[in-house]
ZAMIPA-751689 format. One record per residue (C-alpha): residue number from 1; x, y, z; residue in one letter. Coordinates in steps of 0.02 Angstrom, whole numbers. Example, Ala and Ser with C-alpha at 12.3 -4.5 7.8 and 13.67 -1.06 7.14 Angstrom:
% ZAMIPA-751689
1  615  -225  390  A
2  684  -53  357  S
//
This chain:
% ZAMIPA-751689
1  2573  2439  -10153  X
2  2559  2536  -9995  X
3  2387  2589  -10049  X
4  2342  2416  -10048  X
5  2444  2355  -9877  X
6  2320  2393  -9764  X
7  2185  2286  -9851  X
8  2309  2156  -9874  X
9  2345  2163  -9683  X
10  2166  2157  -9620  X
11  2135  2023  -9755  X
12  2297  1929  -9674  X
13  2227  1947  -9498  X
14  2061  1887  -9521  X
15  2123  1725  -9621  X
16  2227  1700  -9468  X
17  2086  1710  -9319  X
18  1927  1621  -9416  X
19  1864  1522  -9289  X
20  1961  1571  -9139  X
21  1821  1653  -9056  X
22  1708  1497  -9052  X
23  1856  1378  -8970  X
24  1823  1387  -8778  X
25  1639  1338  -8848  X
26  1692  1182  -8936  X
27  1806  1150  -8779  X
28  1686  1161  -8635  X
29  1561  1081  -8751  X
30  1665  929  -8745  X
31  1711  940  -8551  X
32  1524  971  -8509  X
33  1492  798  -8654  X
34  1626  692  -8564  X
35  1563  748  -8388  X
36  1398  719  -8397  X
37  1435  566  -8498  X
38  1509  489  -8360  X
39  1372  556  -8230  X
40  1250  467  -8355  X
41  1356  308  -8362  X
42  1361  308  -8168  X
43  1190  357  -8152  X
44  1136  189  -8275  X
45  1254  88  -8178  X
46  1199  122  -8015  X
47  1006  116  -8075  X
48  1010  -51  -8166  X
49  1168  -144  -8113  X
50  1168  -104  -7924  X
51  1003  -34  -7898  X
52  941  -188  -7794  X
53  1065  -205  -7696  X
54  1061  -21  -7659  X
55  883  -34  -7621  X
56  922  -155  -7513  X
57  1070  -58  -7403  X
58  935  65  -7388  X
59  803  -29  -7344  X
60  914  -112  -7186  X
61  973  69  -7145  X
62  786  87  -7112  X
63  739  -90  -7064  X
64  814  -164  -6942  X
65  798  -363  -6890  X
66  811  -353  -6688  X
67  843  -565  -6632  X
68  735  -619  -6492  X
69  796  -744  -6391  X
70  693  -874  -6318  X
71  682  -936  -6138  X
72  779  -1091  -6076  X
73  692  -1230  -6045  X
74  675  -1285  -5835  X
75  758  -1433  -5758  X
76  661  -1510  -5643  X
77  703  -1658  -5520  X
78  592  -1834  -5530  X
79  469  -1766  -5441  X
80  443  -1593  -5533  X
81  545  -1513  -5397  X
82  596  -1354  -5494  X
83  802  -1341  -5473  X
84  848  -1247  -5643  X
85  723  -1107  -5713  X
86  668  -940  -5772  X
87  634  -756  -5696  X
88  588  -600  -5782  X
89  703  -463  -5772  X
90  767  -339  -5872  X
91  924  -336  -6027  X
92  1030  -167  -6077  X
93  1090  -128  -6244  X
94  1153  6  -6339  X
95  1084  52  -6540  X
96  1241  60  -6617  X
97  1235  240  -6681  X
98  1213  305  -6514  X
99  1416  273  -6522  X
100  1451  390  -6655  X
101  1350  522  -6585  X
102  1456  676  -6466  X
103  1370  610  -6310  X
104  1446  442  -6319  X
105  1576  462  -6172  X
106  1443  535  -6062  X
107  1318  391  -6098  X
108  1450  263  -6085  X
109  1510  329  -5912  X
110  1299  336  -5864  X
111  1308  164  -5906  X
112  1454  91  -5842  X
113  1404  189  -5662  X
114  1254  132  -5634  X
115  1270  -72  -5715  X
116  1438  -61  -5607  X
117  1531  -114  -5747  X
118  1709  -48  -5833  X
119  1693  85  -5958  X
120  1847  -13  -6055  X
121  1749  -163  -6061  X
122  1600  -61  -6136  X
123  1709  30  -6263  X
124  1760  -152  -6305  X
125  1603  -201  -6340  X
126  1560  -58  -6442  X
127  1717  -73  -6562  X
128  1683  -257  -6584  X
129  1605  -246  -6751  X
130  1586  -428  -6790  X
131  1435  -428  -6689  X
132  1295  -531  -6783  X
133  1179  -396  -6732  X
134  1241  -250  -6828  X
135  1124  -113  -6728  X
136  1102  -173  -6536  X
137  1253  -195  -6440  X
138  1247  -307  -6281  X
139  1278  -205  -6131  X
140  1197  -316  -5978  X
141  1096  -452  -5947  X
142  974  -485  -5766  X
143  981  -299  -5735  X
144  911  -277  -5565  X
145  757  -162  -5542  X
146  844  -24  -5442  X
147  937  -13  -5599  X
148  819  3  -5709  X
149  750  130  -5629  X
150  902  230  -5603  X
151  939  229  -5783  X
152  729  297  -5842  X
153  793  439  -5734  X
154  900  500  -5844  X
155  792  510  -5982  X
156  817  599  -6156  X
157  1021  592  -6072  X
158  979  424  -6114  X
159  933  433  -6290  X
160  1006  286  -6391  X
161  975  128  -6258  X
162  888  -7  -6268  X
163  810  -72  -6101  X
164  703  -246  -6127  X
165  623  -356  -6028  X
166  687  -542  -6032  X
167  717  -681  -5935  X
168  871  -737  -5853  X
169  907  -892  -5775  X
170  877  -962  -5566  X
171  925  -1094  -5465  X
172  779  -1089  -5315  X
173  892  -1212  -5198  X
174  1058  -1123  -5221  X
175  1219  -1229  -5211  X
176  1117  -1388  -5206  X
177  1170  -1509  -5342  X
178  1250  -1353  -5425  X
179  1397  -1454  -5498  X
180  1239  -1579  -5613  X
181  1162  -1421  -5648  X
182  1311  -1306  -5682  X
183  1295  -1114  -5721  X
184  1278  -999  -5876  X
185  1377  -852  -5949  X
186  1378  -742  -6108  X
187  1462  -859  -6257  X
188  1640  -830  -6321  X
189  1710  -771  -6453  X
190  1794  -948  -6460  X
191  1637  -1045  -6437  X
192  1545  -961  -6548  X
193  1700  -998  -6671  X
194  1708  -1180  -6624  X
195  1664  -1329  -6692  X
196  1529  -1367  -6558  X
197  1431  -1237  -6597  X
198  1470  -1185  -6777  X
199  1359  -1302  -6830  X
200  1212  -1245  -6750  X
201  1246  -1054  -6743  X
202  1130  -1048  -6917  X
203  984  -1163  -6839  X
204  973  -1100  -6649  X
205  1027  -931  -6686  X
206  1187  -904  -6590  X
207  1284  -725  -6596  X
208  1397  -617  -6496  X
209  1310  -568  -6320  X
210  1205  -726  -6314  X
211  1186  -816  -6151  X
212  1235  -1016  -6147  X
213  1278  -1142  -6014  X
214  1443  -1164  -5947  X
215  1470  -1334  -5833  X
216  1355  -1482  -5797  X
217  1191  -1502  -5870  X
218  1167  -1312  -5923  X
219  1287  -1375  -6056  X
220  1289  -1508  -6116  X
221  1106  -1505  -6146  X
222  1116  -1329  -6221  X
223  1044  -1371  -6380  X
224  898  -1442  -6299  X
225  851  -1328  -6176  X
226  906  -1169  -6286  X
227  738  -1171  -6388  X
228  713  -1079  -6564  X
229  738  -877  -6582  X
230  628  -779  -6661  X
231  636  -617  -6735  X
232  569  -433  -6747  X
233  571  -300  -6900  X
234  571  -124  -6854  X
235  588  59  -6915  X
236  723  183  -6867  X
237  740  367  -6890  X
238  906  426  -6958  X
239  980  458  -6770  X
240  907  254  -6719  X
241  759  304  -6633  X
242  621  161  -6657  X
243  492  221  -6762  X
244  369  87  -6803  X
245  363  -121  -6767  X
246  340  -213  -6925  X
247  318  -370  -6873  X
248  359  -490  -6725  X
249  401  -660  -6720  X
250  395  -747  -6563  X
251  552  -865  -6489  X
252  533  -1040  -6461  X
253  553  -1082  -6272  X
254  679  -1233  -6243  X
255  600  -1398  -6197  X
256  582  -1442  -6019  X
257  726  -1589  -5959  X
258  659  -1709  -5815  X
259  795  -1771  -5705  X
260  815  -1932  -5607  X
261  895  -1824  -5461  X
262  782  -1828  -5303  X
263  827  -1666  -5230  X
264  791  -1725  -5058  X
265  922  -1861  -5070  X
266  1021  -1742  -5162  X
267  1026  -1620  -4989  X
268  1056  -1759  -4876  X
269  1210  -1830  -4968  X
270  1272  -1633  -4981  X
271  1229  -1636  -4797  X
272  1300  -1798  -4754  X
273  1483  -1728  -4819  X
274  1476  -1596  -4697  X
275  1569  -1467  -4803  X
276  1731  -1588  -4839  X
277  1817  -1593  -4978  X
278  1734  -1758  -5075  X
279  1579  -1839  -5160  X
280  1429  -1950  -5145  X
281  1373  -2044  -5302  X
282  1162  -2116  -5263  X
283  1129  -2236  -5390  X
284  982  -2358  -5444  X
285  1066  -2527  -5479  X
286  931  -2586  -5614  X
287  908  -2423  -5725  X
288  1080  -2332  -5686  X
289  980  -2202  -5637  X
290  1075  -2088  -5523  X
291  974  -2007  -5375  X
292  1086  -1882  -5315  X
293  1258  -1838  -5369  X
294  1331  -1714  -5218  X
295  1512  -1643  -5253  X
296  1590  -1542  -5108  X
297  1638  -1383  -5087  X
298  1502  -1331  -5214  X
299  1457  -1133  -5263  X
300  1282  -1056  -5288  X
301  1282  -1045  -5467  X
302  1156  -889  -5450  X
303  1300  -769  -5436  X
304  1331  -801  -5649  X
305  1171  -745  -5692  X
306  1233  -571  -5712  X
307  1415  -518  -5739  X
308  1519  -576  -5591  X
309  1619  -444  -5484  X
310  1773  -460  -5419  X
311  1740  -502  -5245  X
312  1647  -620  -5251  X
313  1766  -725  -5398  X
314  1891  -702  -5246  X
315  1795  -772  -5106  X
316  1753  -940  -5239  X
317  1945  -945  -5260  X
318  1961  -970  -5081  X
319  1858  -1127  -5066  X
320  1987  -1276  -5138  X
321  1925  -1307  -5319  X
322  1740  -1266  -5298  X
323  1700  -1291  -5475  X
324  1786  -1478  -5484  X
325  1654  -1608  -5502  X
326  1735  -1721  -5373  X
327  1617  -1860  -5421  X
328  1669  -1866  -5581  X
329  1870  -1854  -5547  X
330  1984  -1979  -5547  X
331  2088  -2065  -5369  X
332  2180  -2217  -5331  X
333  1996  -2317  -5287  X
334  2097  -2424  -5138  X
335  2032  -2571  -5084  X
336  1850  -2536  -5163  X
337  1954  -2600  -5308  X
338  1965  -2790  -5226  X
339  1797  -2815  -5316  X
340  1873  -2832  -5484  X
341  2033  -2930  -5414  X
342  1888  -3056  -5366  X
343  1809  -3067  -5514  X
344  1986  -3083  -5627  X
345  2065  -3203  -5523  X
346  1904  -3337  -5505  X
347  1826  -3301  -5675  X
348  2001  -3328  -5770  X
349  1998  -3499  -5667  X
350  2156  -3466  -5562  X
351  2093  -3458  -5399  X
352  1915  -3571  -5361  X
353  1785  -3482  -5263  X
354  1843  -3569  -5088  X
355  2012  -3552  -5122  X
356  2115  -3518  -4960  X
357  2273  -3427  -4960  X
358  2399  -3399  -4826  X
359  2448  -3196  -4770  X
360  2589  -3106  -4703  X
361  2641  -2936  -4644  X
362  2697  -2912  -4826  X
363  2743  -2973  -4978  X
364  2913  -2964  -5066  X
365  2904  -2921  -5224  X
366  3023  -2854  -5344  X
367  3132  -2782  -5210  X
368  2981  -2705  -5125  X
369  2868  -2757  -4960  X
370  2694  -2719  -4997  X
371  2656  -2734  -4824  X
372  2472  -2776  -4755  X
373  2377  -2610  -4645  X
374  2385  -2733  -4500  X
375  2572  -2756  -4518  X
376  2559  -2919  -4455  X
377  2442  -3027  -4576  X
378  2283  -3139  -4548  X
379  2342  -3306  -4568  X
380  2246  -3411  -4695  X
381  2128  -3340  -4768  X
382  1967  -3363  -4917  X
383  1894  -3245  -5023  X
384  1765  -3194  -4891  X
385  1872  -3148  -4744  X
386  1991  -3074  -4855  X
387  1885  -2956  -4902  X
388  1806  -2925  -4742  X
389  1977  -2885  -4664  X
390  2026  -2788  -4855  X
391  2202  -2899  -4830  X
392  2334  -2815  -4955  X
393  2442  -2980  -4950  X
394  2290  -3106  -4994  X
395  2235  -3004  -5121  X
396  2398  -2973  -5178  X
397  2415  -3161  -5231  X
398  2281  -3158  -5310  X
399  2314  -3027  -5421  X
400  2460  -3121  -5471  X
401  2388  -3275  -5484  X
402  2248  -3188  -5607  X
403  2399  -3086  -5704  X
404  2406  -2930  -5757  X
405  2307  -2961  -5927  X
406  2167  -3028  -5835  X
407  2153  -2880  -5709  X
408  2148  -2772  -5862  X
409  2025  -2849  -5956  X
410  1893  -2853  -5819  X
411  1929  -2686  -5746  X
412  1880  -2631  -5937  X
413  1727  -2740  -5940  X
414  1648  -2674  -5766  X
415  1681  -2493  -5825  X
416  1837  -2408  -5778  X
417  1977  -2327  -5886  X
418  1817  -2254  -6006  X
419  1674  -2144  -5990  X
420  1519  -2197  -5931  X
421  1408  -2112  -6031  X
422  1314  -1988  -5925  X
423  1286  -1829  -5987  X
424  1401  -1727  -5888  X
425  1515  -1780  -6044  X
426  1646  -1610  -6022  X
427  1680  -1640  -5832  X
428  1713  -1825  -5848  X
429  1861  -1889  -5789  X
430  1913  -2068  -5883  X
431  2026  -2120  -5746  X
432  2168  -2259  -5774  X
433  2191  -2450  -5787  X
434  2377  -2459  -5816  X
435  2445  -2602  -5920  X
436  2611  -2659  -5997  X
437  2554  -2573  -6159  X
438  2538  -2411  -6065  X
439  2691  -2405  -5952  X
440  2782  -2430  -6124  X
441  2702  -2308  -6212  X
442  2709  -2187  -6070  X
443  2916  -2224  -6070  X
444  2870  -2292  -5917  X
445  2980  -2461  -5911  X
446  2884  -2643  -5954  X
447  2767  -2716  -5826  X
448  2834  -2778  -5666  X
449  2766  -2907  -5538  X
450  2758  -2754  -5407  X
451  2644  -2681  -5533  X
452  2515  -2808  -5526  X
453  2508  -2831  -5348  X
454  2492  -2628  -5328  X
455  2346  -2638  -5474  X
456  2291  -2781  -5391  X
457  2241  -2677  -5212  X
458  2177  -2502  -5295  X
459  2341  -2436  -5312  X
460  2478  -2393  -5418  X
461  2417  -2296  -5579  X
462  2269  -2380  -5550  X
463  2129  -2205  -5564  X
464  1920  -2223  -5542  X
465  1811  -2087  -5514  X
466  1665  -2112  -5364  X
467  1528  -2145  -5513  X
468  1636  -2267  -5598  X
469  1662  -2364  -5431  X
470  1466  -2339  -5413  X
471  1449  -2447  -5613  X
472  1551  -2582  -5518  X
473  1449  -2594  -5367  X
474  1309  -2605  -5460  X
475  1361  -2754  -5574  X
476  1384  -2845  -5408  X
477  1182  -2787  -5353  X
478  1088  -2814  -5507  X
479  1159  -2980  -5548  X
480  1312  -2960  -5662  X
481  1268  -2811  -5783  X
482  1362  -2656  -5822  X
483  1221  -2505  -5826  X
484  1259  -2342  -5888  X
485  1199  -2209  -5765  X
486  1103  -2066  -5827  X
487  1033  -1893  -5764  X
488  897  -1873  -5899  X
489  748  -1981  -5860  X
490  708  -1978  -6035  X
491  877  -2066  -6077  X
492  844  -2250  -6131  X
493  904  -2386  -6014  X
494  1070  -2459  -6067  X
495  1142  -2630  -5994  X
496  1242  -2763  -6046  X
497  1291  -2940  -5962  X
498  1451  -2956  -5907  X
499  1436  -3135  -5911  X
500  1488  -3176  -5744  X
501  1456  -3339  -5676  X
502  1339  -3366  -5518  X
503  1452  -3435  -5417  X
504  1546  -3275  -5445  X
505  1425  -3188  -5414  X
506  1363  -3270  -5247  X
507  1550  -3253  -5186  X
508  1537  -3082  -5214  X
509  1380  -3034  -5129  X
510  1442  -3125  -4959  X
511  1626  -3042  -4946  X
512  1539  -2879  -4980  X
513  1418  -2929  -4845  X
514  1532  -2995  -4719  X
515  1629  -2829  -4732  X
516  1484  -2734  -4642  X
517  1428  -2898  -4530  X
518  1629  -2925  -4459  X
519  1743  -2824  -4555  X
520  1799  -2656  -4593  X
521  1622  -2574  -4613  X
522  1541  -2602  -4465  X
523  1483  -2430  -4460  X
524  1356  -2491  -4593  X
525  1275  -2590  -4455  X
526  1102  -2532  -4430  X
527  905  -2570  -4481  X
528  927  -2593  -4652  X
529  1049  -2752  -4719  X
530  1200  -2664  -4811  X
531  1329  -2741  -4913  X
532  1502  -2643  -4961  X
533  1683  -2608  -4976  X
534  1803  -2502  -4894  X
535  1951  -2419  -4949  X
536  2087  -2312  -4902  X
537  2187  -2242  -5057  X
538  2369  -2156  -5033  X
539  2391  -1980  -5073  X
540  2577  -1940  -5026  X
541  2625  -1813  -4917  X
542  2445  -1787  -4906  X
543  2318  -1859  -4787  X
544  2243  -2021  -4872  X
545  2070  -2034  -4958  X
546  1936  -2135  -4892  X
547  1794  -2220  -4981  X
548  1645  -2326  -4959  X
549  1534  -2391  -5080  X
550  1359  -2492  -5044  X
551  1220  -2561  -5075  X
552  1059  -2592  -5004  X
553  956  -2697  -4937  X
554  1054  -2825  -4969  X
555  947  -2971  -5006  X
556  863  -2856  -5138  X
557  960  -2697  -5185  X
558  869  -2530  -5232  X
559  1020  -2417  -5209  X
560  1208  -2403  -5211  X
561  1292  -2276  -5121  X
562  1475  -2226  -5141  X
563  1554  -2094  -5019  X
564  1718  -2035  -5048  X
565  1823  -1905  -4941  X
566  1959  -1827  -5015  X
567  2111  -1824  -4905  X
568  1976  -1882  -4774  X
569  2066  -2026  -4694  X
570  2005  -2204  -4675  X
571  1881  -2271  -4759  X
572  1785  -2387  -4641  X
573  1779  -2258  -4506  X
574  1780  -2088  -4611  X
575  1662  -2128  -4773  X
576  1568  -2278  -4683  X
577  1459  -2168  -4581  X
578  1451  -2031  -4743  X
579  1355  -2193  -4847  X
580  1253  -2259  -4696  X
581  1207  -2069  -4659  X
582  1140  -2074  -4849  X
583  1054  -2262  -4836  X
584  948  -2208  -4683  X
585  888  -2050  -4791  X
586  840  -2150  -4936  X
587  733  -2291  -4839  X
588  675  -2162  -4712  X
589  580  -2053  -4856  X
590  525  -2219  -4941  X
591  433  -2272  -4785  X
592  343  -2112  -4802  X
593  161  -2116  -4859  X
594  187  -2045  -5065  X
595  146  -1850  -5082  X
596  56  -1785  -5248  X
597  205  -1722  -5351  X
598  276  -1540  -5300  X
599  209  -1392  -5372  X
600  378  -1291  -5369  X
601  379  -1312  -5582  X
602  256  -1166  -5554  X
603  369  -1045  -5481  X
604  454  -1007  -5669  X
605  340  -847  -5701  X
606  427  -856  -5883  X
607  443  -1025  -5972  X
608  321  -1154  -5884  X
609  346  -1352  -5921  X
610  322  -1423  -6056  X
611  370  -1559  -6094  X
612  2590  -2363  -5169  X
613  2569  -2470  -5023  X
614  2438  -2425  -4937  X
615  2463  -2448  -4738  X
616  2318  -2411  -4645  X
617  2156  -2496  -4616  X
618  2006  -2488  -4715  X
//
């Protein structure tokens, strides 16, 4: 037995360690099997299931779409004056991967040195990912030339920017008519989020950095005058230095908008304000077409071309509301508002054309005087004199006599307390005809007698803007219709009858007459014949307004003119001489022998045409 216990052992030994030397084999043969298994699963799955897409990622890495953005179209005046158009100049941006790169803070300070502009609001940009353009970031647009050539000097420092040529917008007369024409500025994010221009941010092209208009006409024709974009494919290297152009397809420039402004009338109403706070509406009776449109204190909308600094945004701030479209804003309209006292009282059948009424120093109503400016009354008096003298007490009467419903109704039909449908849509002011429904409404009590007689005389809650009291004074010059006045020449003529009778009518057309012959707008006097209104509106503790509003010549009306001066004073004697200033500019360039149209359209080198008691006297 212990011969045999060695054999036995070895025997024992190997039984116990067959196949132990072959193990780690078997187990890295299955790691490796499992690992490369999975590299092969991934490999298939990125090949056939996500290889286009892939491709794709790559191919955009590589590719890049840069947008082109087309040229605005111009705005010219009716007789191809050029007022809104295009220069060439010069746009900064930044490839995106020039942020990423070690240099960044140095470029970024290069840049925000030279474009004088904050190195915050530049980082801003450049962490703003949502950009629709996922490689250029939008540094700054009408880059002057000095600039331009201050930034070349820094060359390969400047590796990673994007300097393009472009066009950026000009006004060649300045502040003239600059509240029609309005201003542009880089979009917001809110904008380009709204409702107004979500549904044309696919068609026109709209993204982060683009330039759109602001106020007036800029705007709200913006889809017009924008045009189409177009497009260009190009090659990159892996640090974003262009390579190769693809292809290139051209923008669309906007179309070009004709105006009905006449930017010679347009300068002498601006002119004939004399820098006070107010506004002259010029309108054509017939066609509502509205000649000039002047809005004081105005700003040169130039200045928003390029990114506006801080001095200047102060000075603006210093004028009283330069922006506010004055012509477009609602007041108490005063005794201009007699005209539709006229037309309730005798068209309801409650007063007859010749009716006479007696006047005093003031009515009693309600507990209130509503005292005449003279403070003494006329005696008896008829629709003519009335209005000649603007007495608060005759007219006063009347309202009552027409009633409150009847006021309303044709204060609605000859335009006020709704839009009038030009197309400086976001700066127009509805104004107010107040009514027993909307005192109520308003928790404002019910509708008194004092109410009507206030309503009655342009006062009260009673709100027009100057264009609205320019609708009415038309209605009386074109024979009873209510036009709708328009900027854009191509705009179709709207008008509708009001129905007025002709002995209305008549009665009309000789108290506004008699008002300039021996009344309270004898100011008006002069070569041409001139029927109008005065009116002196309220404005407590303030000074009062004054208006005026025209037209002329009187047997056969081309033009109505409606001056207004805010805070100004009296109508007759403050905003009389503003409208007859206005008149003698009008007639004085129609008696001028007709000029070939201008050739100022030229001068765009970019996108060329194509296609309360009120006391005082009036």
């Amino acid at each position: 037995m212990t011969l045999l216990q060695p054999l036995y052992d070895r025997l024992n030994t190997d039984g116990r360690t067959i196949g132990r030397s072959n193990q780690g084999w078997i187990l890295m043969g299955v790691v490796s099997l499992l690992i490369f298994g999975g590299l092969a699963q991934r490999l298939v799955h990125l090949q056939l299931m996500e290889g286009e897409a892939l491709r794709a990622r790559a191919e955009r890495n590589r590719i890049q779409t840069i947008p082109k953005i087309p040229s605005r179209g111009n705005l010219l005046d009716r007789n191809g004056n050029l007022l809104a158009g295009n220069q060439l100049t010069h746009s900064v941006s930044v490839w995106r991967t020039a942020v990423n790169r070690p240099n960044w803070p140095r470029l970024r300070n290069v840049l925000a040195t030279t474009l004088n502009i904050s190195e915050d609001d530049l980082q801003a940009r450049a962490d703003h990912l949502d950009f629709e353009s996922r490689f250029l970031i939008p540094v700054q647009h009408n880059v002057k030339p000095e600039e331009v050539v201050r930034l070349r000097e820094y060359g390969v420092d400047l590796q990673g920017v994007q300097i393009e040529r472009e066009t950026s917008r000009s006004y060649p007369y300045g502040e003239t008519a600059a509240h029609v024409l309005g201003y542009i500025g880089e979009i917001s994010k809110e904008e380009l989020e709204g409702n107004r221009f979500r549904a044309q941010k696919s068609a026109k092209g709209y993204r982060y950095g683009d330039i759109v208009g602001k106020m007036g006409l800029e705007k709200s024709l913006e889809f017009t005058l924008r045009g189409q974009p177009g497009s260009g494919r190009v090659e990159i290297d892996g640090k974003g230095n262009l390579i190769n152009i693809l292809d290139d397809r051209p923008a669309r420039p906007g179309e070009d908008i004709h105006l009905s402004l006449d930017v010679d009338l347009q300068r002498a109403s601006e002119s004939a304000l004399g820098g006070r706070n107010g506004a002259v509406v010029v309108m054509n009776p017939k066609t509502g077409e509205v000649l000039a449109l002047a809005s004081e204190p105005r700003f040169d909308p130039n200045i928003f071309t390029r990114k506006i600094d801080q001095r200047t945004w102060q000075a603006l701030q210093k004028r009283r509301h330069p922006f506010v479209n004055r012509a477009l804003q609602a007041y108490p309209p005063a005794s201009t508002f007699k005209v539709v006292t006229t037309v309730a009282a005798v068209e309801s059948g409650k007063l007859p054309p010749d009716a006479v009424l007696p006047t005093y120093a003031y009515l009693p109503v309600d507990g209130t005087r509503v005292w005449d400016w003279n403070k003494s009354g006329f005696g008896p008096m008829s629709f003519i004199s009335a209005m000649a003298m603007s007495s608060n007490t005759f007219f006063g009467q009347a309202g009552l006599r027409a009633g409150e419903k009847n006021l309303v109704t044709w204060a609605r039909k000859l335009g006020f307390s709704s839009p009038t449908g030009i197309e400086l849509r976001f700066e127009e002011a509805r104004g107010l005809i107040p009514s027993d429904e909307w005192k109520r409404k308003n928790d404002l009590g019910r509708w008194h007698r004092v109410d009507t007689v206030n309503a009655s005389i342009g006062q009260g809650y009673v709100q027009a803007s100057p264009l609205q009291v320019a609708v009415m004074f038309s209605a009386v010059a074109n024979g009873g219709y209510r036009v709708q006045p328009r900027l854009v020449q191509s705009t179709p003529m709207q008008r509708e009858s009001l129905g007025l009778k002709p002995s209305t009518l008549e009665l009309l057309r000789k108290s506004l007459r008699s008002v300039v012959t021996a009344g309270t707008g004898k100011a008006l006097n002069g070569t041409v014949s001139v029927a109008g209104k005065s009116g002196t509106a309220e404005d407590p503790p303030r000074e009062t307004h004054a208006w005026f509003g025209a037209y002329a010549p009187y047997e056969k009306p081309e033009i109505v003119v409606v001056a207004f001066l805010e805070n100004g004073g009296g109508g007759g004697k403050v905003a009389g001489p503003v409208a007859r200033s206005v008149i003698d500019a009008y007639f004085a360039k129609a008696r001028q022998p007709q000029k070939g149209k201008s050739n100022t359209a030229q001068a765009s080198t970019a996108n060329q045409p194509t296609g309360n008691n009120r006391q005082s006297q009036d």
